[in-house]
N, C-alpha and C positions, 0 to 999 in steps of 0.2 A: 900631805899637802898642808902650806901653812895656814892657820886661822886668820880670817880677816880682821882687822886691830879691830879693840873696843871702842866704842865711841866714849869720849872721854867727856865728862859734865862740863859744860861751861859755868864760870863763877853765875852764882845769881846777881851780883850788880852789873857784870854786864849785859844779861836779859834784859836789866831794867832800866840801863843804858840811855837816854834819848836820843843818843846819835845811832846807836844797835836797833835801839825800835825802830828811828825812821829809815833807818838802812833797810832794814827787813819788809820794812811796810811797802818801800817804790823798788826792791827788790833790787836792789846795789851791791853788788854779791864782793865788786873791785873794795867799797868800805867793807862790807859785812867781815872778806878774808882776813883783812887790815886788823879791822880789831879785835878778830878770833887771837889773831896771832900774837899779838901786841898785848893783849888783857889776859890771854887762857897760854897759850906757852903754844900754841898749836903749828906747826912750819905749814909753807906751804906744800911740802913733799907728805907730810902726816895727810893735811888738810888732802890732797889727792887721792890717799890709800883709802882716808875713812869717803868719799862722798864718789868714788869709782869713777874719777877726772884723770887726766892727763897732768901729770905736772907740768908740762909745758903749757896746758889749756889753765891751770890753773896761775900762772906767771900772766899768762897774757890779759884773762882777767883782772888782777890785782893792778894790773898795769895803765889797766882802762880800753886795753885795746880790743876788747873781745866783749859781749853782755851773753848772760844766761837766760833763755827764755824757755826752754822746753820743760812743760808740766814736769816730765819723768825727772828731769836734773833738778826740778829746785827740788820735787818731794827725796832725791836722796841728799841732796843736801842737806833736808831739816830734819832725815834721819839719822846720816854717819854725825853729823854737829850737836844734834839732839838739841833744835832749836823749835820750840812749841811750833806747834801746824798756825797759830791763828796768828804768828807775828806776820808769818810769808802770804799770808791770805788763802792758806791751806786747809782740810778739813783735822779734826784736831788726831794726831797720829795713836799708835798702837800703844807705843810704849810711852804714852803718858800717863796712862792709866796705872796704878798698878794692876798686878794680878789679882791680888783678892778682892778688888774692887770692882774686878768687871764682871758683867752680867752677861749670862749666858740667855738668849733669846730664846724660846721658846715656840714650835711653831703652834700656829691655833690646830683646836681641837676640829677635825672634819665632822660638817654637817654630817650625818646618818644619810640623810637624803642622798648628798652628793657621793656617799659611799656605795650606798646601792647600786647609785649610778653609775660608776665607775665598773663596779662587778658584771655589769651587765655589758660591759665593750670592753672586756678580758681581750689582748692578744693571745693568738695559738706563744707556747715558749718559745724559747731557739733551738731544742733539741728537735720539735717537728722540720723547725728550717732546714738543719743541717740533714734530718732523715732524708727530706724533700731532696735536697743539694745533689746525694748520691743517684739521684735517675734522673739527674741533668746530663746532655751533651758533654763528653771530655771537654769541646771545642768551641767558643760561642761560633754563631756565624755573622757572617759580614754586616749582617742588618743589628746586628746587637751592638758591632761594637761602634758602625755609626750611630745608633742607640745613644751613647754613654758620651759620645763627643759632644753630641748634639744637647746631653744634659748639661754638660760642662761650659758651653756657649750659653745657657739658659741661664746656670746659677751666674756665671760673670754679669750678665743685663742686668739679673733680679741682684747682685751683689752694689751696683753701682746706683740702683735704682733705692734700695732699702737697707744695704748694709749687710756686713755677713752672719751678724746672729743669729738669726732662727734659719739661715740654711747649713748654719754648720751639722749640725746630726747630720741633715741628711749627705751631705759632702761625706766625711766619715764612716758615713754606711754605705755610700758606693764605691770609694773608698777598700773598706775592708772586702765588700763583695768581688770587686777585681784581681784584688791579692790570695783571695781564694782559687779562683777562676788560675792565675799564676801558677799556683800549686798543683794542678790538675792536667791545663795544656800541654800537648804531646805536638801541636806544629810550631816549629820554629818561629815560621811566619808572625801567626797570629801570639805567640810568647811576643813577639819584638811588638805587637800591636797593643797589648797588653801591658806591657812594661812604659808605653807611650804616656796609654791613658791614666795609669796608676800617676804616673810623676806626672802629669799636668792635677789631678785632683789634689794629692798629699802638698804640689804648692798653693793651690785654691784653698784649700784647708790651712796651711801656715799664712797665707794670706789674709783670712777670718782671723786669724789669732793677734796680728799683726796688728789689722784697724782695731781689734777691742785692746789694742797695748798689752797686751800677753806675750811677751817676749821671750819667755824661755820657749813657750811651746810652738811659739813661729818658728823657732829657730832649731827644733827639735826636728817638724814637718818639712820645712826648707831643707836640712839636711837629708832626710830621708828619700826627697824630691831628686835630690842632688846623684843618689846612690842608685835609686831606679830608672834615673836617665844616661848614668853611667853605662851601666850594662847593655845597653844597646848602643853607646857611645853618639847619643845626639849632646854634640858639642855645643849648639846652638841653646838648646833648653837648659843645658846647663849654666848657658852663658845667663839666660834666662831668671832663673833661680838667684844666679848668685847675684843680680842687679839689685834682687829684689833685699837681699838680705844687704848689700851697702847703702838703701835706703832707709833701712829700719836703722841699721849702725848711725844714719845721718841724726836720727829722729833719740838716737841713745846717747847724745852726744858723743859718738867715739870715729872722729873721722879718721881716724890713721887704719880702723878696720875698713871704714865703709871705702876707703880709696882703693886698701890692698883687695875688697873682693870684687870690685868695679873693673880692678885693672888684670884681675884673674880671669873674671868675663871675657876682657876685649883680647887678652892670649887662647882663652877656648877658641873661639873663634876664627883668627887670624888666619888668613890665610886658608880656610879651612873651606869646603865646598861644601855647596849652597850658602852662604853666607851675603847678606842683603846690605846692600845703604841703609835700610830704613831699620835693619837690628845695628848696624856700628853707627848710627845717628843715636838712635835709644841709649844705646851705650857710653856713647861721648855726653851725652846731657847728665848721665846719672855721675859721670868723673866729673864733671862741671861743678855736681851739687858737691861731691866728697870736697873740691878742693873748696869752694867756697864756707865749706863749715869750716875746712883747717885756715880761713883766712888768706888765703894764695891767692889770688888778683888778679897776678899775671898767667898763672896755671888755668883759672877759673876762664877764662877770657880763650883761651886756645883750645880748652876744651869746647868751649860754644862754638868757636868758628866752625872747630873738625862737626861739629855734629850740621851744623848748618851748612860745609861741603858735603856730608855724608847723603844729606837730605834732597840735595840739587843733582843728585845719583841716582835717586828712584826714579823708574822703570812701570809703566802698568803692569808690564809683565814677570814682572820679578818674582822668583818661588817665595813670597815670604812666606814664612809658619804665622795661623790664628793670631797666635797670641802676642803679636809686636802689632795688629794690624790700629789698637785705638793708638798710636803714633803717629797720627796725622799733623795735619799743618798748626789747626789749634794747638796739639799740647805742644808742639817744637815752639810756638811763640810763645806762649802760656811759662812753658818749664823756662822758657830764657830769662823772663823777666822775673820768676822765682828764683834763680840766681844768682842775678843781677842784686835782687829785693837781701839775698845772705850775705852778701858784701857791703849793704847799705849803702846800692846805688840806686836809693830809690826813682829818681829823676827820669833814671833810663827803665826803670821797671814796668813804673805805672802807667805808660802808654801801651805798652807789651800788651801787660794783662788784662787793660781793659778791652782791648781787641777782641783778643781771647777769648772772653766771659762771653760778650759780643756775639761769637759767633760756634759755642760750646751746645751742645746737645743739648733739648731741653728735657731728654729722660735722665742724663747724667745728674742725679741730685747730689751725690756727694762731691762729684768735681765742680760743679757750680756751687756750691758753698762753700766748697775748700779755697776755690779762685780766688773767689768775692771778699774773702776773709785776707788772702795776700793780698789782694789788692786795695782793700782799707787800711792795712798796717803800711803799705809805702806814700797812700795819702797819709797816714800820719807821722810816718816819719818826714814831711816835707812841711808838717803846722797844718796841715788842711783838716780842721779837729768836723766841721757840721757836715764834709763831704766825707771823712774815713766813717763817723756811726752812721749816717744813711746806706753809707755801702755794706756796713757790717750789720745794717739791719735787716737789708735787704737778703744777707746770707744766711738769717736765720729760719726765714719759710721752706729753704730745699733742705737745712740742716735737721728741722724739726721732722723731717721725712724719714730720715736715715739714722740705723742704730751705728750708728761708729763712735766710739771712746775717743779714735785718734782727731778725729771733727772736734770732739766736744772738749778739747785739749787745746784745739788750735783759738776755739774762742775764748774760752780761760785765758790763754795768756794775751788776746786782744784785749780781753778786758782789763789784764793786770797792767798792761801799757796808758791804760789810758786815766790809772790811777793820779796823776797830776793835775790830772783836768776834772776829779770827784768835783762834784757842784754845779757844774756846768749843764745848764737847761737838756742841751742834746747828747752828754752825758748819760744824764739821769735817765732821761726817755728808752734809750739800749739797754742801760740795766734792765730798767722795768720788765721789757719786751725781752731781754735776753734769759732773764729770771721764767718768766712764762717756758720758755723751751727747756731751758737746764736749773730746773730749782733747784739745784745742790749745790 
């Protein structure tokens, strides 16, 4: 396999550049390519291999016709370019440090007290577990494995409520407990009921991975999700899965994957029995998003229609499966005006999503501040600077509720938008308040 290029130093006068600095500072990536290329020798086919861009994504930039905002794409920019973390308004990167210079942290030395403590609420090991395991049932029975549904309906609420951090252990431990249980099962049946619940966990699992921005091992879990819903061949779950993983591609900026695993979903599916309006509605909205990061328009636009035909198709009685059911009318408005808001029509956005926000769950904390956050960036893509921080202020009380990385991404880069308007009385005030929630 071939090595990925080195990142190649840029001269130091154009670090120090004034046109480089303030390129780097309002995050102008169409300058920033320009003068890589033009000062340091860099193309923009190189510029693509080293910052893991599309050479087309990278043309269209340089072009002006495309802006970079995602946390994850500028930080591999100012790695593959090896442009200091604090020009991009970054935390200062790895490899600026040398090595011999860095400091290895140390953890503190444990109280005595709290050692004692600790000894005295010792767990049994895992070899008693597994002893335990051998004088369980071959077979759960029916009330177990609604049991285990019923937790996974649980971590969803407490995921959306708090975040998937501190439930990831335990996902992963029920998790491998199933896969055990797998190993053992002699009915068919309850094997295919098993193989169920495994692939709904192992994606709730890639799904935690996913909000805290841990991409390899979303995408580790996601495939593994992919492979135990194979085996019983639920087309629909897999269709499932793979939505999930063209949304993350959306958020890695690489839409030409998030579109192919979007449009491998709606072929699972196709045609396929039991298959619902409200999964080929899900479905159309998430090709909506693919096409609207590759900039398509007129694609992005008929994928909306098809999802909002899709939508005017539901049935009360329709077999849907669980996990399509938070699909409801909110997020179809909601997700419209979100990719409306990626094409930078904000005009037709912001009525969308203030609907939306309007009339969104009020346990949902993380989609109420995720909303509220589109929806201050399409008031400010319109000049409305004292109504997008009120609104983006107002996202930081459900946001401060919830552990997600991928939340705390989306306010970074509101903030890094609203770098032109630094100074500005109602500015300052979001800082302030936005500092209080994410001091980093």
């Amino acid at each position: 396999m071939p090595k990925p290029p080195q990142p190649r130093e840029l001269p130091g006068r154009l670090l120090t550049d004034p046109e480089m600095v303030d390129a780097c500072r309002v995050r102008d990536f169409s300058r920033v390519f320009r003068l890589v290329k033009k000062h340091a020798g860099i193309y923009p086919s190189m510029i693509a291999r080293l910052c893991d861009l599309t050479p087309s994504r990278v043309g269209e930039v340089m072009a002006g016709e495309r802006r970079l905002q995602h946390m994850e794409v500028i930080e591999r920019i100012a790695d593959g370019l090896h442009i200091p973390g604090h020009m991009l308004g970054l935390a200062r990167r790895s490899w600026e440090t040398p090595a011999a210079l860095t400091v290895i942290e140390r953890e503190p030395a444990q109280p005595p007290a709290a050692t004692e403590q600790l000894k005295s609420v010792d767990l049994p090991g895992s070899d008693l577990d597994n002893i335990l395991a051998l004088t369980s049932p071959t077979d759960p029975s029916p009330s177990t494995l609604q049991a285990l549904r019923a937790s996974i309906e649980d971590y969803w609420r407490r995921d959306d409520q708090h975040g998937g951090e501190a439930l990831r252990p335990a996902v992963v431990g029920q998790l491998r407990y199933v896969v055990d249980l797998l190993g053992t099962s002699r009915s068919r049946s309850i094997k295919d009921d098993l193989y169920g619940v495994a692939a709904e966990l192992a994606r709730l699992t890639g799904w935690t991975h996913f909000d805290a921005r841990q991409y390899n091992q979303a995408r580790a879990y996601f495939t593994q999700a992919l492979k135990l819903a194979k085996e019983i061949d639920d087309r629909q779950f897999m269709a499932n899965v793979l939505a999930c993983m063209s949304l993350q591609a959306t958020y890695q900026e690489k839409p030409t994957d998030a579109l192919a695993f979007v449009q491998a979903a709606q072929d699972a599916v196709r045609g396929g029995a039991g298959s619902t309006p409200r999964v080929q509605s899900m479905l159309a909205m998430r090709e909506a998003f693919a096409h609207a990061s590759l900039g398509s328009r007129a694609a992005t636009h008929t994928a909306i229609s098809e999802a909002h035909r899709q939508f005017e198709l539901i049935r009360t009685d329709d077999p849907d499966p669980a996990w399509v059911s938070y699909f409801d009318e909110p997020k179809l408005i909601v997700d419209t005006g979100i990719a409306h808001g990626q094409l930078g029509e904000a005009t037709a956005a912001e009525p969308l999503i203030a609907d939306a926000v309007r009339r969104e769950h009020g346990t949902n904390q993380r989609g109420r501040a995720f909303h509220a956050i589109w929806l201050a960036r399409t008031q400010l893509q319109q000049g409305k600077l004292d109504q997008a921080c009120r609104t983006a202020t107002e996202a930081l009380e459900p946001a401060s509720a919830v552990a997600s990385e991928r939340l705390a991404g989306h306010l970074r880069e509101f903030y890094g938008q609203l770098t032109p308007y630094r100074g500005e009385p109602v500015t300052t005030a979001f800082e302030a308040r936005l500092r209080e929630v994410l001091p980093t």
